[in-house]
C-alpha positions as CSV (number, residue, x, y, z in Angstrom):
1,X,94.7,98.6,120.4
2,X,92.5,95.2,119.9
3,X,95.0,94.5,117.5
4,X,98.4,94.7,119.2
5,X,96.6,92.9,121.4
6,X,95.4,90.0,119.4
7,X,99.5,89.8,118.1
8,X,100.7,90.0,121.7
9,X,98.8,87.2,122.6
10,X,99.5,85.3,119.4
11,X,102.3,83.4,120.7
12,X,101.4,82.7,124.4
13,X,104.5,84.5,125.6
14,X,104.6,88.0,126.9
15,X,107.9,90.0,126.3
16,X,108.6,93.0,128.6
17,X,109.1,94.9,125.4
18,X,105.3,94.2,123.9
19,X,104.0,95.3,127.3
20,X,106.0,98.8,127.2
21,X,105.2,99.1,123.7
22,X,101.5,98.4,124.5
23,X,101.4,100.7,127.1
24,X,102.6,103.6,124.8
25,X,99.8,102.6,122.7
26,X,97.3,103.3,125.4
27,X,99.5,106.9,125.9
28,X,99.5,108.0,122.4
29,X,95.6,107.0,122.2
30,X,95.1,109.5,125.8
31,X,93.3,105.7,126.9
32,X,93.5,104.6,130.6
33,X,96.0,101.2,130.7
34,X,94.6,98.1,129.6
35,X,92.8,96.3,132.0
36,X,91.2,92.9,131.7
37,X,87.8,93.3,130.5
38,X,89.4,95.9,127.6
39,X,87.5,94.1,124.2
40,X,89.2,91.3,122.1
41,X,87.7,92.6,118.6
42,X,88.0,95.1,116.4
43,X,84.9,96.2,114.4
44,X,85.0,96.6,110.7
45,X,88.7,97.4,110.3
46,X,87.8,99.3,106.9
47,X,85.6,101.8,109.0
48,X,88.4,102.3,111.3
49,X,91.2,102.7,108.7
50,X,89.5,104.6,105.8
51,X,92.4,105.5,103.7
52,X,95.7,103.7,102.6
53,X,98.2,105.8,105.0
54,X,96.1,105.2,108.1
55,X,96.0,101.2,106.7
56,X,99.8,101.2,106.3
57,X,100.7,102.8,109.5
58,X,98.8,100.5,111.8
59,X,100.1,97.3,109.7
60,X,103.8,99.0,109.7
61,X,103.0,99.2,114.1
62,X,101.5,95.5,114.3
63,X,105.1,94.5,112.6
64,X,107.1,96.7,114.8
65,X,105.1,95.4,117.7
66,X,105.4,91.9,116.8
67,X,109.2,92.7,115.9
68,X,110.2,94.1,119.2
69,X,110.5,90.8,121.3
70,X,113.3,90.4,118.4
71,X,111.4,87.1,117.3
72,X,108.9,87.5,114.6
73,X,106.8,84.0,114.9
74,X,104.2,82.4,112.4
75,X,101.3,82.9,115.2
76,X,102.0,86.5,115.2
77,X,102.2,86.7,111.4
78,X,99.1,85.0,111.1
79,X,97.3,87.6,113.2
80,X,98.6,90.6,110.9
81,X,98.2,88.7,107.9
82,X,94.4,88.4,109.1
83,X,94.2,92.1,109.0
84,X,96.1,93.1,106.5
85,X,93.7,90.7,104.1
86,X,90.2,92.3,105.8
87,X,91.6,95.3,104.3
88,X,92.7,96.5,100.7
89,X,96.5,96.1,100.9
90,X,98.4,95.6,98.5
91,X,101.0,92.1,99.1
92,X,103.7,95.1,97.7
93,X,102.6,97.5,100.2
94,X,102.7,94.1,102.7
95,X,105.8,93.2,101.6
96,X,107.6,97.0,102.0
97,X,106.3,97.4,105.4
98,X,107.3,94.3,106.8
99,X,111.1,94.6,105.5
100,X,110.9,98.1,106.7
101,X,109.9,96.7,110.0
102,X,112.4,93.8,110.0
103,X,115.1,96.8,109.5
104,X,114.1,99.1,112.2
105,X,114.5,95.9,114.5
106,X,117.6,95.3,113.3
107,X,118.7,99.0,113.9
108,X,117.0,99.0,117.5
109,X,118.9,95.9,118.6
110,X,121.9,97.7,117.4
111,X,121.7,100.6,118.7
112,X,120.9,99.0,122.4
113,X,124.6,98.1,122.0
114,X,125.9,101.3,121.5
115,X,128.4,102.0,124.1
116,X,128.4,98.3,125.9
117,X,131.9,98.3,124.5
């Protein structure tokens, strides 16, 4: 949760979108909703996520979260890039994840249009 907070934040904007998302977060992780003296780190990451799966599925959500505003900015990538290299990711695990990500955006936006017609 430190860390879809730290891409939240990464370009000074807040989208209603991150803040749902970030909310379901708190849901699916049976936490109370953020409040302001919720920590801004993360301890060791490779602690946290000890095995590849549990290492690809939080960098797959940090790109979905960073996605959902609909603009992926360099601020944002930086932050997941900064996690993804404290950890031992592959750039062709990196690289799969974030045009999955880039695709499920693109299928969300779509399908938000279905039936505007």
């Amino acid at each position: 949760l430190v860390l879809a907070r730290q891409v939240i934040g990464a370009d000074e904007r807040l989208a209603m979108q991150e803040l749902e998302r970030l909310e379901a977060l708190y849901r699916e992780a049976g936490l109370p909703a953020e409040t302001a003296d919720a920590p801004d780190n993360a301890i060791d990451l490779n602690y946290v996520f000890d095995t590849p799966r549990s290492r690809a599925v939080v960098l797959v959500e940090l790109l979905m979260l960073a996605y959902i505003d609909g603009v992926f900015n360099e601020a944002e990538n930086e932050v997941i890039k900064s996690f993804a290299d404290s950890m031992p990711i592959s750039a062709a695990v990196r690289k799969e994840n974030l045009n999955w990500a880039r695709r499920m955006s693109d299928l969300r936006r779509e399908g938000a249009k279905i039936g505007e017609d």
